[in-house]
C-alpha positions in Angstrom: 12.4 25.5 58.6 12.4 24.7 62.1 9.1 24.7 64.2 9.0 24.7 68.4 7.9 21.7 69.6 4.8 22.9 71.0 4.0 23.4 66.8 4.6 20.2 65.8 2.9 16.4 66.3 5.9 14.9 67.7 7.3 17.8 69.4 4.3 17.4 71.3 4.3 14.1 72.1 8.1 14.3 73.2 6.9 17.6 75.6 3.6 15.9 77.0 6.4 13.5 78.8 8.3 15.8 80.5 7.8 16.2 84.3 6.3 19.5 85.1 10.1 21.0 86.2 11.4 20.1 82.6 8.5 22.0 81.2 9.3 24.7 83.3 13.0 24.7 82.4 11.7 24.5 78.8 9.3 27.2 78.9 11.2 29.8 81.5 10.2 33.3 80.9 14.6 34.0 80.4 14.3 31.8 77.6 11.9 33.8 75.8 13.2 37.1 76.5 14.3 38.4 72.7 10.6 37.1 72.1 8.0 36.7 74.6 5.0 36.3 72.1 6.1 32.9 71.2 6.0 31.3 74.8 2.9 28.9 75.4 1.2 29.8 78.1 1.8 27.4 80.9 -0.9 26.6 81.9 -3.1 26.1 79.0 0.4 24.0 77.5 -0.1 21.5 80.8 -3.9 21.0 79.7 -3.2 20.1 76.4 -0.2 18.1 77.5 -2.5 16.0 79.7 -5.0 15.6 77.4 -2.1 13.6 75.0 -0.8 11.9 77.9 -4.4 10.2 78.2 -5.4 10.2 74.6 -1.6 8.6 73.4 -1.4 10.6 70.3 -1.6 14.5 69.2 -3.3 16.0 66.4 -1.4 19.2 64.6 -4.7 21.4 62.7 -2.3 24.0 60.9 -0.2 25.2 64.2 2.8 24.7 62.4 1.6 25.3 58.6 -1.7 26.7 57.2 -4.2 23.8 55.4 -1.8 21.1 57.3 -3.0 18.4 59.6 -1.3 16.1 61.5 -1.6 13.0 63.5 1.2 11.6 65.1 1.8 8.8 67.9 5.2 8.4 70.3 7.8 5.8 69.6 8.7 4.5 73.5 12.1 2.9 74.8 11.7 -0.1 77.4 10.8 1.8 80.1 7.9 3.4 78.4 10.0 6.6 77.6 8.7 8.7 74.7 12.1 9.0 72.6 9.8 9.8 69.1 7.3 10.9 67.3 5.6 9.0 64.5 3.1 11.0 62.7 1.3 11.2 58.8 0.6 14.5 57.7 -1.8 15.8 54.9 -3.4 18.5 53.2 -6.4 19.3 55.8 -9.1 18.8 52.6 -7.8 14.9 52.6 -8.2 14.9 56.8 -11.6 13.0 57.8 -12.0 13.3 61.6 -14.1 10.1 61.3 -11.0 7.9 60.5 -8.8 9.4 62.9 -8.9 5.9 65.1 -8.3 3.9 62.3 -5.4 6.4 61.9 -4.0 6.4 64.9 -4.3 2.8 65.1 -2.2 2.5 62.3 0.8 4.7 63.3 0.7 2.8 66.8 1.0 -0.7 64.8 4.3 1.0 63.5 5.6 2.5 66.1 5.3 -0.7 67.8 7.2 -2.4 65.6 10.1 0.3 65.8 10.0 -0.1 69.4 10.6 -3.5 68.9 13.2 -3.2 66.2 15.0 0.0 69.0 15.0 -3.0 71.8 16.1 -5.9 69.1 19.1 -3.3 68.8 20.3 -2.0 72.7 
């Protein structure tokens, strides 16, 4: 199956670095004609995109599955473009918010070194 970004860890880490325009190209209302309920609404989408551009990684609680959680980082290019996602999922019994640092922490360390590897390789 096939999720829209805005459902998914690393979709939303790819979408919380586009510029405002893309995200309106992405999200235009004639896009979403044959089904308007599944548009984000602007708005609250730029919040939450903000919110990962600050925090650095994005945590999915069942939007794209029920009893599914999420955590995901971006994997960057040399300029600091997201090209990406790196993310761990689990059953949301086994999630335990307390260890979500050490999590993230851990997915960075890797996507670091993929970075690296991406670089090693252009």
């Amino acid at each position: 199956m096939v999720f829209p970004a805005h459902r998914t860890t690393a979709g939303l880490l790819l979408l919380a670095d586009l510029t405002d325009e893309e995200l309106d190209e992405v999200y235009a209302p004639e896009r979403y004609r044959d089904r308007p309920s599944e548009r984000p609404d602007p708005a609250r989408s730029r919040t939450e995109l903000k919110r990962l551009r600050r925090n650095g990684f994005a945590v999915n609680k069942e939007r794209s599955e029920r009893g599914l959680i999420a955590v995901g980082v971006p994997v960057r290019d040399r300029d600091g473009t997201a090209l990406a996602g790196l993310s761990v999922s689990m059953p949301g019994v086994r999630y335990e918010p307390g260890r979500l640092q050490a999590l993230v922490a851990t997915l960075e360390t890797a996507a670091h070194a993929l970075e690296d590897d991406l670089s090693d390789g252009s």
